[in-house]
C-alpha positions as CSV (number, residue, x, y, z in Angstrom):
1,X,253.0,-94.8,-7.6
2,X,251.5,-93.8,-10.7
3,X,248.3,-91.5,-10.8
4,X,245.5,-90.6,-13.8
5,X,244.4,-87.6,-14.3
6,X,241.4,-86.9,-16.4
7,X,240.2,-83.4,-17.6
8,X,237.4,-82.3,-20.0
9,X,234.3,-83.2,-19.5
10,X,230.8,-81.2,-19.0
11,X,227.8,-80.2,-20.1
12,X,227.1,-80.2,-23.9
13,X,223.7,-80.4,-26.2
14,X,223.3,-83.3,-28.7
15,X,225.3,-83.3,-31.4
16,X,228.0,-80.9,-29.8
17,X,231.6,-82.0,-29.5
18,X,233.8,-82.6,-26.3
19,X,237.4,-83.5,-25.9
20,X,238.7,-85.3,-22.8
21,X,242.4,-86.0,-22.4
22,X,244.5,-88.0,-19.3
23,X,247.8,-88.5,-18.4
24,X,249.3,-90.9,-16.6
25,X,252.0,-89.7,-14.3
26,X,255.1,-91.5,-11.9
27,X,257.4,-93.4,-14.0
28,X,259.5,-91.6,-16.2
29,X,259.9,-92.5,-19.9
30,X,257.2,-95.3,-19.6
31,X,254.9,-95.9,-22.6
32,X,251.7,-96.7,-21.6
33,X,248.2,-98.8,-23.0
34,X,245.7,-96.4,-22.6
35,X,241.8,-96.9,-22.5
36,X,238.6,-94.6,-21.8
37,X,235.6,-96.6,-20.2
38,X,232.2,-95.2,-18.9
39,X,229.8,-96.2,-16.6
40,X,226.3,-95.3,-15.5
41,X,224.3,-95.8,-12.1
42,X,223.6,-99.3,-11.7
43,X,225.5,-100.4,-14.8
44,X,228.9,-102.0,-15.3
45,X,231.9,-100.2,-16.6
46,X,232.0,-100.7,-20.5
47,X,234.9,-100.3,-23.1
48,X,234.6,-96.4,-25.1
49,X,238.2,-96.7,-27.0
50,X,241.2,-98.0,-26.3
51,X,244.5,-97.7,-27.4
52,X,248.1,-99.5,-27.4
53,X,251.3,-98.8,-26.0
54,X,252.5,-97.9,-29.6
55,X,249.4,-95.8,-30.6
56,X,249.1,-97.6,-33.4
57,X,246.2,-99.4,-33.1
58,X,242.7,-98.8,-31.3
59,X,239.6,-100.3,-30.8
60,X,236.2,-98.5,-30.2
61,X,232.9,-99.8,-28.9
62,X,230.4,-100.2,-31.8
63,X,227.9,-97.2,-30.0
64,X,230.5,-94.9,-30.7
65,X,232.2,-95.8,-34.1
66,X,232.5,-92.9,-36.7
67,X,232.1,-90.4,-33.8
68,X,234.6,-90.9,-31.1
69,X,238.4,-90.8,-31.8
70,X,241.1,-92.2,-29.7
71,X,244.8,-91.0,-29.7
72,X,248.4,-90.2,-28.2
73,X,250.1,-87.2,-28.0
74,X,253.1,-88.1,-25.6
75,X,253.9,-92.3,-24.8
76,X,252.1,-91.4,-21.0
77,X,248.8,-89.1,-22.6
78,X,246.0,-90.1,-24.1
79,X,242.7,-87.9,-25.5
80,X,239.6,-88.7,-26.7
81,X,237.6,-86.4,-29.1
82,X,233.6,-87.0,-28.5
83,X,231.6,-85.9,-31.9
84,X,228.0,-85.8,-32.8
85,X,227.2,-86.6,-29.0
86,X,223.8,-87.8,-27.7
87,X,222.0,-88.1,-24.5
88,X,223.1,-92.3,-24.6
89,X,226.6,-90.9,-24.4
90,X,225.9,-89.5,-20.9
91,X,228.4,-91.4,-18.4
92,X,231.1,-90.8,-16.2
93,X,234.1,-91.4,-17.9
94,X,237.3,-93.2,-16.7
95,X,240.9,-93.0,-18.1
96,X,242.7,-96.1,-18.0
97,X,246.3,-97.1,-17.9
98,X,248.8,-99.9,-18.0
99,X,252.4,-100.1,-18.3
100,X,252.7,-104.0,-18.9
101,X,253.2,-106.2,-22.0
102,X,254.0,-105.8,-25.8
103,X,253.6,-101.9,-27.3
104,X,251.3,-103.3,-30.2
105,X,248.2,-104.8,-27.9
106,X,245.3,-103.2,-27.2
107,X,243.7,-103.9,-23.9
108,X,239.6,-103.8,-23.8
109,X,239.0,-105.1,-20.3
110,X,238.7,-103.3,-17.7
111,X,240.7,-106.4,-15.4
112,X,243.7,-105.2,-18.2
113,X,244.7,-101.8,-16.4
114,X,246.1,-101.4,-13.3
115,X,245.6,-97.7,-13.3
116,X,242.5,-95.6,-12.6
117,X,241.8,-91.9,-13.0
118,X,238.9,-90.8,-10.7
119,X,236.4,-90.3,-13.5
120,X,235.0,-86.8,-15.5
121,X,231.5,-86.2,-16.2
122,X,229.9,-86.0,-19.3
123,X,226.4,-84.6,-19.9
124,X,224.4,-84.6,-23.1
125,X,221.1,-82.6,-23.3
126,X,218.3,-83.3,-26.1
């Protein structure tokens, strides 16, 4: 059984900074693809960043280019830094994780991980 864990968020003004980091826990010496999606009431879960099994290569959605940053300390962990926030960035957000396929794909749909943390709040004031 492998479990997400998500830690970091809160409350912050506009253009404060936030880091969130998850691991994904259960399987020993398992690399993982790795993703960070949010959601808002009455909205459907969208891609933040995501990143492959290798860590090499990430994707960001274009709302957050230039001021998010995906990455990977440990094959299992995965953070995301959150600069220059504003209010549109307010969202739970949800760690992702999946332990299938080739090390160099990154996954952007949400149907791509198997894995689910239970989700960390992030609140941006104007």
């Amino acid at each position: 059984q492998v479990q997400v864990e998500e830690s970091g968020g809160g409350l912050v003004q506009a253009g404060g900074s936030l880091r969130l980091s998850c691991s994904a826990s259960g399987r020993t010496f398992t690399a993982y693809a790795m993703a960070w999606f949010r959601q808002t009431p009455g909205n459907e879960r969208e891609l933040v960043a995501a990143i492959s099994k290798s860590g090499r290569r990430t994707e960001y959605a274009d709302s957050v280019k230039g001021r998010f940053s995906i990455g990977k300390d440990q094959p299992n962990t995965v953070y995301l830094r959150l600069n220059a926030l504003k209010p549109e960035d307010t969202a739970v957000y949800y760690c992702a994780a999946d332990s299938t396929g080739v090390i160099w794909v990154v996954r952007t749909a949400v149907e791509e991980y198997a894995y689910w943390g239970q989700g960390t709040q992030v609140t941006v004031s104007s």
